[in-house]
Backbone as XML, in Angstrom:
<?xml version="1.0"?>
<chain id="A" units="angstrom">
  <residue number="1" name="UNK">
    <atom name="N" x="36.702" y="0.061" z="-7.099"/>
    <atom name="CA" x="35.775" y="0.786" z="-6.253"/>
    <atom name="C" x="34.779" y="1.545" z="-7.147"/>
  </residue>
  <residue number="2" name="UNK">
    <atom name="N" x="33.694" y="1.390" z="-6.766"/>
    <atom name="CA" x="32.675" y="1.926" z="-7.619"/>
    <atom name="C" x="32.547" y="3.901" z="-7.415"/>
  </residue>
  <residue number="3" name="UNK">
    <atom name="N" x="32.422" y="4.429" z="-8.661"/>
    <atom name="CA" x="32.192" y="5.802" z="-8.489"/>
    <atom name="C" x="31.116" y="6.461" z="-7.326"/>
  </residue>
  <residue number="4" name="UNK">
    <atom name="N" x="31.488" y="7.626" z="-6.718"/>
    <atom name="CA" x="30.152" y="8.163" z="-6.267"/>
    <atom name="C" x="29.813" y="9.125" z="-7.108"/>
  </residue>
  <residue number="5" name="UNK">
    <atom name="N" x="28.298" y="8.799" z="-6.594"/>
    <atom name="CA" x="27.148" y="9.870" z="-7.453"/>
    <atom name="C" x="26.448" y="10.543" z="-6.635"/>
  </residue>
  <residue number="6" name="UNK">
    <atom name="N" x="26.559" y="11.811" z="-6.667"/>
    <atom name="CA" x="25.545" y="12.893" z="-5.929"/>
    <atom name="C" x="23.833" y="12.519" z="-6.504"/>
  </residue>
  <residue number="7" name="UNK">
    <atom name="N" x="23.922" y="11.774" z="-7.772"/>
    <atom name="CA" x="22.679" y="11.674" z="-8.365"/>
    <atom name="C" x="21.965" y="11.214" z="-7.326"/>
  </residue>
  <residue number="8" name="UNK">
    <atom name="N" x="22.361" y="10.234" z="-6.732"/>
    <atom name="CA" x="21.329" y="9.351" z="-5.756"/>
    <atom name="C" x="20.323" y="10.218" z="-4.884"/>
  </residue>
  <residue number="9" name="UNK">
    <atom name="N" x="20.875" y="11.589" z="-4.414"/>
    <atom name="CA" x="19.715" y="12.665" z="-3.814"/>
    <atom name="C" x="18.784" y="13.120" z="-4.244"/>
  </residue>
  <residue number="10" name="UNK">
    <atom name="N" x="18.788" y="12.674" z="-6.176"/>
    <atom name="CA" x="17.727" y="13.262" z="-6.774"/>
    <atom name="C" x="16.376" y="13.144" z="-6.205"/>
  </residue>
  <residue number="11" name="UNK">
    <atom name="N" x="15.358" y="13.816" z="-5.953"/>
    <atom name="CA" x="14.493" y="13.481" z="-5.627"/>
    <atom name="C" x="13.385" y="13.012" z="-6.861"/>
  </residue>
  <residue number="12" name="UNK">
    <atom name="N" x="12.527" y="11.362" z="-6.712"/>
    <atom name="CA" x="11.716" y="11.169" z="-7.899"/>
    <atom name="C" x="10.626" y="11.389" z="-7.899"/>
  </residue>
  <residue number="13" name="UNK">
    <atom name="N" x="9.941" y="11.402" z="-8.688"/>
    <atom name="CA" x="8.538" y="11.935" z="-8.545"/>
    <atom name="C" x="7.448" y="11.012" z="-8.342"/>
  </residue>
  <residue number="14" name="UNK">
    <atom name="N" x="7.079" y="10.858" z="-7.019"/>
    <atom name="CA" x="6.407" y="9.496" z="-6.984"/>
    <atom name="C" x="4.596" y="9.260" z="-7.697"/>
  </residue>
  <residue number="15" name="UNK">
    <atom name="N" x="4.140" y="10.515" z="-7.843"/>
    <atom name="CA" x="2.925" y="10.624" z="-8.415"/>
    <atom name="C" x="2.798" y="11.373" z="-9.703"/>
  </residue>
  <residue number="16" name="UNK">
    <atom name="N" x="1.658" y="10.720" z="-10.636"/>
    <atom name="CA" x="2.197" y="11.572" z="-11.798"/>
    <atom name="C" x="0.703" y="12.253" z="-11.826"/>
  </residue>
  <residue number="17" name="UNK">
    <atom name="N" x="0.918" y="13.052" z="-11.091"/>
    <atom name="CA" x="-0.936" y="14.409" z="-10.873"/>
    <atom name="C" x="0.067" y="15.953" z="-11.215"/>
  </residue>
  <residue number="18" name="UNK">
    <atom name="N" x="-0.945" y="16.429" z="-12.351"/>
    <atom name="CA" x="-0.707" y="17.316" z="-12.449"/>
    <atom name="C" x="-1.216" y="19.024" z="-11.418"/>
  </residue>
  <residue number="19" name="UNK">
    <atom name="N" x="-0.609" y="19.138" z="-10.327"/>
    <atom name="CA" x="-0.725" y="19.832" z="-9.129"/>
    <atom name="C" x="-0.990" y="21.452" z="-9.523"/>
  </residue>
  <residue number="20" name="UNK">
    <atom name="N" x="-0.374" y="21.986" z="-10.501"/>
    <atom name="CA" x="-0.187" y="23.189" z="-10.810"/>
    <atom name="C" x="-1.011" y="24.523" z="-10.578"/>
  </residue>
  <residue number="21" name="UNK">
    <atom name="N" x="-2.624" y="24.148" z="-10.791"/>
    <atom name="CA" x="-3.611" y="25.088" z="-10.357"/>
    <atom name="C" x="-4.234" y="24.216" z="-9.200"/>
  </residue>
  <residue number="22" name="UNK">
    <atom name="N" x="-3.779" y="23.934" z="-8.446"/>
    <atom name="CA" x="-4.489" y="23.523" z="-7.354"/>
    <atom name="C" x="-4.044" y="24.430" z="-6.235"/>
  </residue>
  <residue number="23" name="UNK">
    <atom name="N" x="-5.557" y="24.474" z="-5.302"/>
    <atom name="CA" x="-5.708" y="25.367" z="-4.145"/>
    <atom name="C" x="-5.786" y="24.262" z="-2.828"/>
  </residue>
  <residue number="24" name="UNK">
    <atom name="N" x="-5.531" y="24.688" z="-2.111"/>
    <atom name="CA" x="-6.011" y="23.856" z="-0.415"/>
    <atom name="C" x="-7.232" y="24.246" z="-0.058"/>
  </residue>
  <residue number="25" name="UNK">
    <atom name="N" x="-7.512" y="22.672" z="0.490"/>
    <atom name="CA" x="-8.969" y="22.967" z="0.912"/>
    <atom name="C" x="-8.943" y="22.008" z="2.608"/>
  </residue>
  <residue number="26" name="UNK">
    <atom name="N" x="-9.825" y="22.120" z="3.549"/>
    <atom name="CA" x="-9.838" y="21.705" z="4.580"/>
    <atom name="C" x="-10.906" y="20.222" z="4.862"/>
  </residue>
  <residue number="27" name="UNK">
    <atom name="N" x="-10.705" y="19.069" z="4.922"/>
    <atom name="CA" x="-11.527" y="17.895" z="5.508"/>
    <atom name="C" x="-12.527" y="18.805" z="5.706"/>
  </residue>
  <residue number="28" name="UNK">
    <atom name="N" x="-12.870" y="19.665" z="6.659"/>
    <atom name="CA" x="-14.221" y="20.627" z="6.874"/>
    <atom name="C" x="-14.432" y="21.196" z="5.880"/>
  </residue>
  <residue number="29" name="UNK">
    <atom name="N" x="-14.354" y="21.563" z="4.856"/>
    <atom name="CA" x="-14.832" y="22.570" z="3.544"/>
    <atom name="C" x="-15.318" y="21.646" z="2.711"/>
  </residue>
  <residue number="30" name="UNK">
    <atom name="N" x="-14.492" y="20.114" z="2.774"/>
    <atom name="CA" x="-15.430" y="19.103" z="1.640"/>
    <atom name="C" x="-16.534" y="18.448" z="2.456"/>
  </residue>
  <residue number="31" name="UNK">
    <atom name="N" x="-16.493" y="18.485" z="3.800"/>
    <atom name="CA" x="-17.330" y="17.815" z="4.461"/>
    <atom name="C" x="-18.666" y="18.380" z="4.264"/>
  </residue>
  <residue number="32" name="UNK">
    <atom name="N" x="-18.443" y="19.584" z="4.358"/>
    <atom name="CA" x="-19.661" y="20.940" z="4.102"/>
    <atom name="C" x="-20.196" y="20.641" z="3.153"/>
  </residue>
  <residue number="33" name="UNK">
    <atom name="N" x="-19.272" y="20.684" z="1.621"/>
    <atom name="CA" x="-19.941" y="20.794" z="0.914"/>
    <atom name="C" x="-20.479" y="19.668" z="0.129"/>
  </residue>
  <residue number="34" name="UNK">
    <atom name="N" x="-20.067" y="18.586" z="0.673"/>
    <atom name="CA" x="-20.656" y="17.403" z="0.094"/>
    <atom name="C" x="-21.309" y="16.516" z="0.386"/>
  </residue>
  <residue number="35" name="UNK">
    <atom name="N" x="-20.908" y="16.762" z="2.294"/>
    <atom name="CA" x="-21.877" y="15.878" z="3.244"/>
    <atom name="C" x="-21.342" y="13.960" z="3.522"/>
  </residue>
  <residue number="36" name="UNK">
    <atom name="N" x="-21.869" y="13.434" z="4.295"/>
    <atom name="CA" x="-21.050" y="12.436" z="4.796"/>
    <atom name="C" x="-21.172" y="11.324" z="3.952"/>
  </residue>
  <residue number="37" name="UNK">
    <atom name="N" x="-19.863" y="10.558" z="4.138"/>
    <atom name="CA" x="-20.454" y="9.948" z="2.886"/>
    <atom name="C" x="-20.085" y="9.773" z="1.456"/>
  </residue>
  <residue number="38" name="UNK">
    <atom name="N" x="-18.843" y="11.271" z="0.837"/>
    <atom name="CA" x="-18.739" y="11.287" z="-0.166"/>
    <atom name="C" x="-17.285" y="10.418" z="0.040"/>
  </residue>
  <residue number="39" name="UNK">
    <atom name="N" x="-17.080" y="10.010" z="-1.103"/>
    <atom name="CA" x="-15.732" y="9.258" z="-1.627"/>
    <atom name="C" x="-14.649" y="10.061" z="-2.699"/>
  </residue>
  <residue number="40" name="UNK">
    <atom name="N" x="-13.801" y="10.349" z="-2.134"/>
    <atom name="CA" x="-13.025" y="11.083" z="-3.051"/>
    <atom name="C" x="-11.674" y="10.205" z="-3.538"/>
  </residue>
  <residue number="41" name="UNK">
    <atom name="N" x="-10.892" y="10.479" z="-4.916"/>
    <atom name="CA" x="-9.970" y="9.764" z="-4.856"/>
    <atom name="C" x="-9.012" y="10.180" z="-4.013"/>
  </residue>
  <residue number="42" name="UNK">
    <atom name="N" x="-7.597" y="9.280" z="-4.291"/>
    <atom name="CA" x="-6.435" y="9.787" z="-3.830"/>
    <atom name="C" x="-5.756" y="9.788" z="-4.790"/>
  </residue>
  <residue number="43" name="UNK">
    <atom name="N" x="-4.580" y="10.809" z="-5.157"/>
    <atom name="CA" x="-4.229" y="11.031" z="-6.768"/>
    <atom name="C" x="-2.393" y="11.488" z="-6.174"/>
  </residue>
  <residue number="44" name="UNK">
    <atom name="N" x="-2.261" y="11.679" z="-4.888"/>
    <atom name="CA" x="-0.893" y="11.917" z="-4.676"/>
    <atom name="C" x="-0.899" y="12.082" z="-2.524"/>
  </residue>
  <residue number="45" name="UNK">
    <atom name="N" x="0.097" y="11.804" z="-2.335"/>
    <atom name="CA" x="0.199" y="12.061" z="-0.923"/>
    <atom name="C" x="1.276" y="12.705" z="-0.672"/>
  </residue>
  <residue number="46" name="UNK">
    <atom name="N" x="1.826" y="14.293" z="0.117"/>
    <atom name="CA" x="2.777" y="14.976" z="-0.083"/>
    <atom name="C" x="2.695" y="15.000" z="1.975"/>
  </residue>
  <residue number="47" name="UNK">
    <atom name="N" x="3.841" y="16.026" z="2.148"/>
    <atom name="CA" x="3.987" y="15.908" z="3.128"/>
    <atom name="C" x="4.835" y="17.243" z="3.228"/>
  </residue>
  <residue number="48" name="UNK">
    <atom name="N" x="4.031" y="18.525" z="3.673"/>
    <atom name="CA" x="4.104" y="19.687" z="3.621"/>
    <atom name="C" x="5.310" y="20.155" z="4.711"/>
  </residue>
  <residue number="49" name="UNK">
    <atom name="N" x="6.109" y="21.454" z="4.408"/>
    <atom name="CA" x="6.631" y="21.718" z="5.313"/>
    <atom name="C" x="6.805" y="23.141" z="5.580"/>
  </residue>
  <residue number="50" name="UNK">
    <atom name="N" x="5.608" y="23.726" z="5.457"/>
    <atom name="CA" x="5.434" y="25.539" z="5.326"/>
    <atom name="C" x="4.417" y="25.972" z="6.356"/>
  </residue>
  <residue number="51" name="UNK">
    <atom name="N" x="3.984" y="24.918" z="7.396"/>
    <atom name="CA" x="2.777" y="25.570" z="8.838"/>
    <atom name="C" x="3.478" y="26.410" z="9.441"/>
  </residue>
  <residue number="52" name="UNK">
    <atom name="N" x="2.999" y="27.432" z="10.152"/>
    <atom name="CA" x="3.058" y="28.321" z="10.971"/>
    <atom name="C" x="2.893" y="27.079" z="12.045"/>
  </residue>
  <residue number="53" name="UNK">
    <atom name="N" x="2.523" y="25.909" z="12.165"/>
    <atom name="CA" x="1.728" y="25.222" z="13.568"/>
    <atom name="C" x="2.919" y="24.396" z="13.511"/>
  </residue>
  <residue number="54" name="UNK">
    <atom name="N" x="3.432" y="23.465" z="12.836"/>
    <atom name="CA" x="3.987" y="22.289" z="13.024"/>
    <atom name="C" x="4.674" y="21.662" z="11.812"/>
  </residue>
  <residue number="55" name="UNK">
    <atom name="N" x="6.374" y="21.259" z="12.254"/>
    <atom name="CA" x="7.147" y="21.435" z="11.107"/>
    <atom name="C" x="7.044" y="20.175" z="9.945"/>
  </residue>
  <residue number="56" name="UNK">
    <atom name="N" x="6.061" y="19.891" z="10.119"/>
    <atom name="CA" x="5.523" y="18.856" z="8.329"/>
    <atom name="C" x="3.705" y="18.357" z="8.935"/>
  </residue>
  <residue number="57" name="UNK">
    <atom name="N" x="3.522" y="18.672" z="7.738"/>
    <atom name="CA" x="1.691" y="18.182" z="7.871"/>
    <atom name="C" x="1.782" y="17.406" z="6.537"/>
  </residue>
  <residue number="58" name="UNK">
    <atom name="N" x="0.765" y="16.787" z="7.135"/>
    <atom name="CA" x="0.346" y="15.827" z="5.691"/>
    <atom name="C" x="-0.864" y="16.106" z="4.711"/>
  </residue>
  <residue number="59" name="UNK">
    <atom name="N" x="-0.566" y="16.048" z="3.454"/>
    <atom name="CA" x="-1.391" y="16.653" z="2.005"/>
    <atom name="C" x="-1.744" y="15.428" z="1.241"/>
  </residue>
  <residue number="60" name="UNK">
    <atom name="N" x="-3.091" y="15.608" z="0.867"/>
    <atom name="CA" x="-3.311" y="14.794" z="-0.048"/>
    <atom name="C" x="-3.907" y="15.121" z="-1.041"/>
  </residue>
  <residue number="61" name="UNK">
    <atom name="N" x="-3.270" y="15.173" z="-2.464"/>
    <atom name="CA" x="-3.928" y="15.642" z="-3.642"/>
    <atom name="C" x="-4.919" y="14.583" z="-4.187"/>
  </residue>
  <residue number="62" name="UNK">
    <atom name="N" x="-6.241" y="15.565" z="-4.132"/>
    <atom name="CA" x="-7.368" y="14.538" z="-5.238"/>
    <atom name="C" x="-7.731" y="15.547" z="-6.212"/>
  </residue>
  <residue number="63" name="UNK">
    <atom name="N" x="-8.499" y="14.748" z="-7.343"/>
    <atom name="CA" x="-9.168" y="15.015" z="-9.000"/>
    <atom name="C" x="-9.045" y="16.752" z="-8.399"/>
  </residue>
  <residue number="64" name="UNK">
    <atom name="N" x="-8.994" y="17.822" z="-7.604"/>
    <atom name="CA" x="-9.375" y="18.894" z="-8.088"/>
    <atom name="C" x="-8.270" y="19.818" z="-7.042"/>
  </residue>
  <residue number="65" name="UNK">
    <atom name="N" x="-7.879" y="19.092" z="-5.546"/>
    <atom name="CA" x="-7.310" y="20.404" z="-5.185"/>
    <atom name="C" x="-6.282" y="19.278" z="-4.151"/>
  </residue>
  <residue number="66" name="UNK">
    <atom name="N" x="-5.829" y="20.431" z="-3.023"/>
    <atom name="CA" x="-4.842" y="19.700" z="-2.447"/>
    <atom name="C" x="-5.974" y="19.404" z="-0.684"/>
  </residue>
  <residue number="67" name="UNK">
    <atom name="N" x="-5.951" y="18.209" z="-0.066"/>
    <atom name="CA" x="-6.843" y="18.749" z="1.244"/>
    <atom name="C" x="-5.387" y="18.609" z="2.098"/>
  </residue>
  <residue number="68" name="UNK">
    <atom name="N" x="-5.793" y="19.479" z="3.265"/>
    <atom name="CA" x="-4.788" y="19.390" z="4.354"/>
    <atom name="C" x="-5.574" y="18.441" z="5.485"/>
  </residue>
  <residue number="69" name="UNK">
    <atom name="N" x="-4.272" y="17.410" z="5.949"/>
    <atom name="CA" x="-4.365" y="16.778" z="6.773"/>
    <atom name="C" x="-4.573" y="16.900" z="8.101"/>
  </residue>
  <residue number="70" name="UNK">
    <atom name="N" x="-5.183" y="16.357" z="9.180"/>
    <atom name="CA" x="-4.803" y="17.119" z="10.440"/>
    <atom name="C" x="-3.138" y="16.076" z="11.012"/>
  </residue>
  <residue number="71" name="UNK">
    <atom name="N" x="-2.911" y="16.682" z="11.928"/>
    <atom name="CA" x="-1.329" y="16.173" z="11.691"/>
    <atom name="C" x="-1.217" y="14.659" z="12.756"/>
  </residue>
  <residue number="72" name="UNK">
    <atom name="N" x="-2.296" y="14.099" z="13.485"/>
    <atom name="CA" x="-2.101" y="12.748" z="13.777"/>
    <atom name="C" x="-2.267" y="11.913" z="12.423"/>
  </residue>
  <residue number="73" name="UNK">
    <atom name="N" x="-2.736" y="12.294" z="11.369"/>
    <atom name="CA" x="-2.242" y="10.968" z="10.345"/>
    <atom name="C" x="-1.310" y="11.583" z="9.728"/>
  </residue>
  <residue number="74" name="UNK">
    <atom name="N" x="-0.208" y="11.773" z="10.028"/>
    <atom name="CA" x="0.835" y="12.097" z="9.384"/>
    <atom name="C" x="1.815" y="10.451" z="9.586"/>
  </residue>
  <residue number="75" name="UNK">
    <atom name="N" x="1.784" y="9.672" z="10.259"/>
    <atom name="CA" x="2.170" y="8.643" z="10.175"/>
    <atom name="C" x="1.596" y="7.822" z="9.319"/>
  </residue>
  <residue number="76" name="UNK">
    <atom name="N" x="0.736" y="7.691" z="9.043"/>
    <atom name="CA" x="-0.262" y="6.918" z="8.105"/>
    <atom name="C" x="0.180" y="7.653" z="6.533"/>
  </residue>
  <residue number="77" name="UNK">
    <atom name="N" x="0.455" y="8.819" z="6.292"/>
    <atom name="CA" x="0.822" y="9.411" z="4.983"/>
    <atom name="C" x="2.468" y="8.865" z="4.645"/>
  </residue>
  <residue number="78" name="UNK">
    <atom name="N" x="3.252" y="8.899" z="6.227"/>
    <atom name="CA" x="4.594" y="8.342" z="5.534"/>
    <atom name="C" x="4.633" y="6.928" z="5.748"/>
  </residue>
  <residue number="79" name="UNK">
    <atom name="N" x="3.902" y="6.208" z="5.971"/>
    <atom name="CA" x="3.730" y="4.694" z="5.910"/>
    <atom name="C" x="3.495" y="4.442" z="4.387"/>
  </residue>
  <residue number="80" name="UNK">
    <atom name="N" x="2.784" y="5.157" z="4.000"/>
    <atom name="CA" x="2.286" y="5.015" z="2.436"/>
    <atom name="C" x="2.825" y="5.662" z="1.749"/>
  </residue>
  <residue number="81" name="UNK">
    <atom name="N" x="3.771" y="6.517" z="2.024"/>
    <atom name="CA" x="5.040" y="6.674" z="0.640"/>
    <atom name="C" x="6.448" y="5.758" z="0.878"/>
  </residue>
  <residue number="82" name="UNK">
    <atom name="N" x="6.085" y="4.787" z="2.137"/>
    <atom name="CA" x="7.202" y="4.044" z="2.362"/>
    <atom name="C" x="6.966" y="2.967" z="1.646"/>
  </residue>
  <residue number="83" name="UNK">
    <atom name="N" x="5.759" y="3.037" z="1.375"/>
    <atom name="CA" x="5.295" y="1.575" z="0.912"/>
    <atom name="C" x="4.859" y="1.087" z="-0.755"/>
  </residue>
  <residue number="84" name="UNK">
    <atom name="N" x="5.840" y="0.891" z="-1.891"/>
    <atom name="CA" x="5.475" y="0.977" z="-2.831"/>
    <atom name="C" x="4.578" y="0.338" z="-3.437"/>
  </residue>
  <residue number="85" name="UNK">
    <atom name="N" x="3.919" y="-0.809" z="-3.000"/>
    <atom name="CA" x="2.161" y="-1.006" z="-3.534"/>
    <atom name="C" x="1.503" y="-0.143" z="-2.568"/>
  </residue>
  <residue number="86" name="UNK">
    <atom name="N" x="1.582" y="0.437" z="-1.862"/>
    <atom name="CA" x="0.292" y="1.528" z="-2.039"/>
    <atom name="C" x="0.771" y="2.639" z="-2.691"/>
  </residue>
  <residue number="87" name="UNK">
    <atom name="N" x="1.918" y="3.069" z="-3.186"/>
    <atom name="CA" x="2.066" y="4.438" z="-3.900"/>
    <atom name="C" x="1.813" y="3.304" z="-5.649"/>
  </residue>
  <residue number="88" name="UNK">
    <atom name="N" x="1.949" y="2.376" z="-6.049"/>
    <atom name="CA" x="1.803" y="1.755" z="-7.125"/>
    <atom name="C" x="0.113" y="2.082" z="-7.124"/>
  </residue>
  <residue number="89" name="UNK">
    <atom name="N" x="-0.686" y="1.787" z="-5.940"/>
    <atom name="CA" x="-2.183" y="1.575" z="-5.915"/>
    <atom name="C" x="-2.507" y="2.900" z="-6.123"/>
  </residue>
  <residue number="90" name="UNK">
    <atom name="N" x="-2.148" y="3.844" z="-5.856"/>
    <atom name="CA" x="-2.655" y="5.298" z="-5.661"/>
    <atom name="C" x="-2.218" y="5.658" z="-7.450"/>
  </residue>
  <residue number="91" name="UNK">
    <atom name="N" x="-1.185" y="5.644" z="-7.810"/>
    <atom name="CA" x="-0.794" y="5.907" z="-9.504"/>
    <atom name="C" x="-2.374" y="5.319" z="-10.409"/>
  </residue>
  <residue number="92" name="UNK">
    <atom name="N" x="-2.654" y="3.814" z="-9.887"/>
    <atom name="CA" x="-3.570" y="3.503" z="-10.569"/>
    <atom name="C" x="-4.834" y="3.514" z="-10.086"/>
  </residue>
  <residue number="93" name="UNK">
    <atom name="N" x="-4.793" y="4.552" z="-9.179"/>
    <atom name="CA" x="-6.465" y="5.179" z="-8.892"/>
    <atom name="C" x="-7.502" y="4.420" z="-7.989"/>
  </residue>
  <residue number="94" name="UNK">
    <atom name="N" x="-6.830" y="3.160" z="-7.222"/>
    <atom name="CA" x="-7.196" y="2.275" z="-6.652"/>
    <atom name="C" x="-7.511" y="2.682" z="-5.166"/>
  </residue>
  <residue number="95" name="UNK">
    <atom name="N" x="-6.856" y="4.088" z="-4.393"/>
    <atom name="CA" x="-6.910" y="4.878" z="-3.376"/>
    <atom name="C" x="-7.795" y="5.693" z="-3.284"/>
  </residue>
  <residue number="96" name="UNK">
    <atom name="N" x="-8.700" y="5.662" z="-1.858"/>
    <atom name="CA" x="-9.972" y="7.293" z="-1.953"/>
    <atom name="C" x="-10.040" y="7.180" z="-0.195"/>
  </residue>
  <residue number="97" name="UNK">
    <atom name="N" x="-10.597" y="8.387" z="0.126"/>
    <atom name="CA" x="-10.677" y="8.513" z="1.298"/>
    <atom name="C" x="-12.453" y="9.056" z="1.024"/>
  </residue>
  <residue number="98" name="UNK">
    <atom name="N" x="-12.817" y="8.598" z="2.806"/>
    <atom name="CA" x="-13.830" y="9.702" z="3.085"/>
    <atom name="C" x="-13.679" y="10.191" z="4.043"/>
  </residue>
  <residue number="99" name="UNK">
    <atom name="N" x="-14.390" y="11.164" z="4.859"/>
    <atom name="CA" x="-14.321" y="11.842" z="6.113"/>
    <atom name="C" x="-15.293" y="11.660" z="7.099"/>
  </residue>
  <residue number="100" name="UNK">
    <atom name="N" x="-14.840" y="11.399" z="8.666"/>
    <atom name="CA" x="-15.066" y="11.332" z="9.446"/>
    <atom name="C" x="-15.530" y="12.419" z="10.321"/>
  </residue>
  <residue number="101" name="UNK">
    <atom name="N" x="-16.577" y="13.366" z="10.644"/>
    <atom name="CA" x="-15.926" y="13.977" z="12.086"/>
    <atom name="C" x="-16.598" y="13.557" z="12.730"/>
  </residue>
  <residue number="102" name="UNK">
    <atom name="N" x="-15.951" y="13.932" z="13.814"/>
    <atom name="CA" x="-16.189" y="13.917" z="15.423"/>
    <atom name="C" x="-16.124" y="15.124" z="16.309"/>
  </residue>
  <residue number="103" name="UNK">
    <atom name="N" x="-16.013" y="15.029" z="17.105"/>
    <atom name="CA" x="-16.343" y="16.196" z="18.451"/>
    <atom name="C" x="-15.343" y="16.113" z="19.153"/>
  </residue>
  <residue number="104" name="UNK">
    <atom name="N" x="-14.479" y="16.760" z="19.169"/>
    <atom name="CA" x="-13.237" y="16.606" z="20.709"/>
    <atom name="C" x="-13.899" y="17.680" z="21.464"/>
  </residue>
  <residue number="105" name="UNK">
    <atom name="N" x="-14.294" y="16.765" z="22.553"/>
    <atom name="CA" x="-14.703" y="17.337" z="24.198"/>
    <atom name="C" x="-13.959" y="18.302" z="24.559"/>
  </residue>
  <residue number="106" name="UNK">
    <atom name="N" x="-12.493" y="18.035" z="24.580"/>
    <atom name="CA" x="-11.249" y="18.909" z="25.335"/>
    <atom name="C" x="-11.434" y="20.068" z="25.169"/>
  </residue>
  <residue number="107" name="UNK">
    <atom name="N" x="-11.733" y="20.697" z="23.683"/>
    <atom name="CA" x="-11.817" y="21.737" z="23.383"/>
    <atom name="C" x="-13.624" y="22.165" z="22.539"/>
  </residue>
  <residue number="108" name="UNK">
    <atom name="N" x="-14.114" y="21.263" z="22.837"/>
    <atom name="CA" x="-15.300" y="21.188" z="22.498"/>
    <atom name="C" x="-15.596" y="22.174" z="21.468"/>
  </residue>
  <residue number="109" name="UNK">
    <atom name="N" x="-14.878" y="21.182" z="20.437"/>
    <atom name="CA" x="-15.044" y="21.306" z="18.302"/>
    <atom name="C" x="-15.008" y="20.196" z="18.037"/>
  </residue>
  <residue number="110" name="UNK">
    <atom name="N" x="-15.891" y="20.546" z="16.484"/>
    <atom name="CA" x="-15.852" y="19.158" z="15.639"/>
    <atom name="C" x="-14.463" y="19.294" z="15.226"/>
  </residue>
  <residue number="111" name="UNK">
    <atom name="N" x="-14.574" y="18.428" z="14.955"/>
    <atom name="CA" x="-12.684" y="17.823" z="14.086"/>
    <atom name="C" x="-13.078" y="16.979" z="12.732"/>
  </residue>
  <residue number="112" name="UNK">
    <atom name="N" x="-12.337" y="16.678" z="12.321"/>
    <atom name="CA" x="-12.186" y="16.064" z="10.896"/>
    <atom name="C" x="-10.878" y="15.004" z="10.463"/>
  </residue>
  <residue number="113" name="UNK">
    <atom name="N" x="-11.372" y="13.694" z="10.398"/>
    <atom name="CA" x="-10.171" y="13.091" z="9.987"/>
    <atom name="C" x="-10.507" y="12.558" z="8.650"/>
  </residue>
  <residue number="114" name="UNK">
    <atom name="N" x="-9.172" y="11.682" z="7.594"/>
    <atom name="CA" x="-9.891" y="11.243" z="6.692"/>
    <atom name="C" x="-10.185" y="9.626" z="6.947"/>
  </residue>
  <residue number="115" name="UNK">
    <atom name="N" x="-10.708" y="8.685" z="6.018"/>
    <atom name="CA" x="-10.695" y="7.139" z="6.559"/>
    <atom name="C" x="-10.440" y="6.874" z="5.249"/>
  </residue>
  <residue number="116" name="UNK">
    <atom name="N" x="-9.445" y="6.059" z="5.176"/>
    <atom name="CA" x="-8.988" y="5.314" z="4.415"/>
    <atom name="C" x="-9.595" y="4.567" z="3.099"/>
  </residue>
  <residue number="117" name="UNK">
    <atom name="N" x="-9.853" y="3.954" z="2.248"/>
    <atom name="CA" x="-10.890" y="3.252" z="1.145"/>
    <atom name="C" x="-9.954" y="2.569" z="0.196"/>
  </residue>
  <residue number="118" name="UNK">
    <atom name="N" x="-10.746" y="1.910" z="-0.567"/>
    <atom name="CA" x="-10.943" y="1.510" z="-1.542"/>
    <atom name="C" x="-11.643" y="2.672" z="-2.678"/>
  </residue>
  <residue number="119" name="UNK">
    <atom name="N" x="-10.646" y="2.861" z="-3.479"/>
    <atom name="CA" x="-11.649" y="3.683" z="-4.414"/>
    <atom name="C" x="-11.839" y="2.741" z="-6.131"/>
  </residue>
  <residue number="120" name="UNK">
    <atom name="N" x="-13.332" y="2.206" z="-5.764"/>
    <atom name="CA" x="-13.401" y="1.588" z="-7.107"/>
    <atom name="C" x="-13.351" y="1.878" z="-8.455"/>
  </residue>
  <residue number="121" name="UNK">
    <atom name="N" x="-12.896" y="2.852" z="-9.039"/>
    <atom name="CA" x="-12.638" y="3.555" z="-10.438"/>
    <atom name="C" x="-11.516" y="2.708" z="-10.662"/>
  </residue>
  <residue number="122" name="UNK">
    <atom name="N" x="-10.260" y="2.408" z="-9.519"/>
    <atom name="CA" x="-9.231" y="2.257" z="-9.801"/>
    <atom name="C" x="-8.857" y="0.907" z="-9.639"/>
  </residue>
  <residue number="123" name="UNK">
    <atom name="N" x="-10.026" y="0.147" z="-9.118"/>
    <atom name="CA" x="-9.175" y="-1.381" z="-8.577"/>
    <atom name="C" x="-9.511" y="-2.558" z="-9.683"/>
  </residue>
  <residue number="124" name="UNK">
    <atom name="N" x="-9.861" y="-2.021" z="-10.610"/>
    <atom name="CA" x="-9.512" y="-3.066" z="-11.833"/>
    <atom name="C" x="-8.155" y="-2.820" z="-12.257"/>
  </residue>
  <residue number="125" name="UNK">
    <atom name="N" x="-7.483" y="-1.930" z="-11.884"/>
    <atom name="CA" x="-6.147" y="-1.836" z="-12.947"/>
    <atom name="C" x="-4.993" y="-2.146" z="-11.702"/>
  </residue>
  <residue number="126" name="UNK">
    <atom name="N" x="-5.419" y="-2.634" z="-10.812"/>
    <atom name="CA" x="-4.420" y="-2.775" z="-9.521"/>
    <atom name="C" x="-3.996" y="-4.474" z="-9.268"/>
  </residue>
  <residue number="127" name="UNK">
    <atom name="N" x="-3.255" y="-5.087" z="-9.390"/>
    <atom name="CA" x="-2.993" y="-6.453" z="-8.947"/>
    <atom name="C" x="-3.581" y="-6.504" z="-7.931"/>
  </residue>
</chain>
């Protein structure tokens, strides 16, 4: 019978971004300041669990800070840490998002989602 190992809970580190001085920033704060249109990478995808709103949101670290997700793509963030060619594609820089908004009527505000990409810096080094 084979030994058990508590090791197996280790948790691994699926991105290798160095996070340490990074701040949060909002889909609306880069939208502002960069306007529609811009392409940012994707450098890590986390999946937060410290809202006052709702018990996990989804994070995505790029080149400078962390952005917060709004929490309908939170399925789309754990699809892609389920999925090891896209966490392989994101290591090699092959991942970027841009931003979308729109207007929800209901409550009549803009909103902010991200859209998905290709980020070309990275897709020469990607199978």
């Amino acid at each position: 019978m084979a030994k058990f190992s508590f090791a197996k809970f280790n948790k691994e580190r699926l991105f290798q971004v160095d996070t340490s001085d990074y701040d949060y920033l909002k889909l609306e704060d880069l939208y502002a300041r960069d306007g529609e249109g811009a392409v940012y990478p994707v450098l890590g995808l986390y999946i937060g669990t410290k809202s006052k709103f709702d018990a996990e949101t989804p994070i995505i670290a790029t080149d400078e800070s962390y952005v917060n997700l709004p929490v309908h793509q939170l399925g789309e963030i754990k699809a892609m840490l389920e999925d090891s060619a896209a966490v392989a594609a994101i290591n090699a820089g092959a991942c970027g998002f841009t931003i979308e908004k729109f207007h929800q009527k209901r409550f009549d505000i803009d909103c902010y989602s991200a859209v998905w990409c290709d980020y070309n810096e990275g897709l020469s080094q990607v199978d």
